[in-house]
N, C-alpha and C positions, 0 to 999 in steps of 0.2 A: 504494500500500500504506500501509496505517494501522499505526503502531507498536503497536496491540492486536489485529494481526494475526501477531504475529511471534511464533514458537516457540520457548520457551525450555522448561529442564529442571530441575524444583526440585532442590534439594541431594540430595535422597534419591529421585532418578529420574523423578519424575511430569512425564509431560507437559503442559505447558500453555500459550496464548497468554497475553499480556499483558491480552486483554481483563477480567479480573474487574477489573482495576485501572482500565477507564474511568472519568471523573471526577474520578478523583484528582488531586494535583499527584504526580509521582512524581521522586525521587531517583534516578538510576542510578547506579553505581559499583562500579569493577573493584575488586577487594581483595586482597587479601594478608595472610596472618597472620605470617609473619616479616618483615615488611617496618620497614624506622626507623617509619613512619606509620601503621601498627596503629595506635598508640593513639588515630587518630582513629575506630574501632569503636567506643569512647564518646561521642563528639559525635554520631556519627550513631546511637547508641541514644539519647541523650539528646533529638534530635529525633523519632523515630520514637515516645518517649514520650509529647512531648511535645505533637506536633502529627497524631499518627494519628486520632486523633476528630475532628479538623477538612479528613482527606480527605488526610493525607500517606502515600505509602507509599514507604520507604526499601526500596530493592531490591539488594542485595549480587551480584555477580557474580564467584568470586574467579578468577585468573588469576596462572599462573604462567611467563609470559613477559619478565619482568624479574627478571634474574638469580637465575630457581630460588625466588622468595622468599614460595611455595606449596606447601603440605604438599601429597601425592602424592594422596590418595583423596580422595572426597568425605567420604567418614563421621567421616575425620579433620579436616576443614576444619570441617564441624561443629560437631563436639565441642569443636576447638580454640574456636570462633567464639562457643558457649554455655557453656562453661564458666572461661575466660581472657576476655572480651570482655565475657560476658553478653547478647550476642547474640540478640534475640527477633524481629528485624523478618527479611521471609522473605531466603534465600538460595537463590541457585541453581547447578547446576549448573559446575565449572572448563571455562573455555573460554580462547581464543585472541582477543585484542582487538585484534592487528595481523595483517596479512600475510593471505596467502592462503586460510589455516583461520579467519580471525576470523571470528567469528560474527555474521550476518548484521543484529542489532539495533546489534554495535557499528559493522558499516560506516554505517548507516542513522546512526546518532547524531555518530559525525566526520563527513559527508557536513552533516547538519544544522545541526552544533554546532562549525566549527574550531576551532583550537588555536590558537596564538601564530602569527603571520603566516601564519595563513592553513591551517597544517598539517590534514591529515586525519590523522596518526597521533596514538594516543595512548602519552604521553613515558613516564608511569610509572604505579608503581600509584596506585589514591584519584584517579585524576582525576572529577569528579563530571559528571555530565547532568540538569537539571532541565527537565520535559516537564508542560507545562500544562494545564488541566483538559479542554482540547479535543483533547489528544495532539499540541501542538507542541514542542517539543526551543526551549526561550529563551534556557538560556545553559549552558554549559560551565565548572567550574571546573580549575581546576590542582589538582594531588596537592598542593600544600604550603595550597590552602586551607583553612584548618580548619571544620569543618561549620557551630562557633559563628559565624563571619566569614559564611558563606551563611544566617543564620538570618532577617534582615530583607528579603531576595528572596523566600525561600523563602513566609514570612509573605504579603509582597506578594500571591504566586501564590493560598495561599489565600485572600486575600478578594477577587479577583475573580469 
């Protein structure tokens, strides 16, 4: 299975695969708008500004499986995510990033991408996934990395 095979559901319900995004380098990342690290929603609008015409697509996933620290609805994740964040690059869908209910792109991306010795879970919110223009999963970052810190990988990815 190809990661632009995998079914995901945009913020406002529509179905769709990952595929429009073939070619791209793509960012993935669990989010949270109550979370202390919200405020990295600006680093990562600030790359999706700034690197979207060169083939990046920052992909927001929000999830409220670290202590509650997700608004309840989509429509309010949102709102919350466009109007507090300013928020333009796409969102999808709250889902579950660990355990049994997690969603089948996040098992596919810890499975690809481990964490700190080796772990397939993910610790907390913001941890990031960068997936290369062929759809490989390269590297994995921690929640405390700041999007600025992944910006000369990121860079890397596109100009291969």
């Amino acid at each position: 299975m190809s990661i632009y095979d995998f079914e995901v559901t945009g913020i406002r319900g529509e179905k769709q695969t990952l595929e429009p995004y073939r070619g791209q380098v793509l960012l993935i990342v669990n989010t949270a708008t109550k979370c202390g690290l919200a405020p990295q929603f600006a680093g990562l609008q600030s790359l999706h500004e700034k690197y979207h015409d060169r083939g990046l697509a920052v992909l927001g996933f929000p999830s409220g499986q670290f202590r509650d620290q997700e608004l309840g609805q989509n429509e309010e994740i949102a709102q919350d995510c466009e109007l507090n964040h300013g928020v333009t690059f796409p969102l999808f869908s709250k889902i579950d990033v660990n355990g049994a209910n997690a969603h089948p792109l996040f098992k596919y991306l810890c499975e690809e991408a481990r964490g700190f010795l080796g772990s397939k879970r993910i610790k907390w919110n913001f941890t990031k996934f960068v997936v290369d223009r062929q759809g490989r999963v390269c590297k994995r970052f921690s929640p405390t990395d700041k999007p600025e810190q992944m910006e000369s990988f990121i860079v890397k990815q596109l100009d291969k």
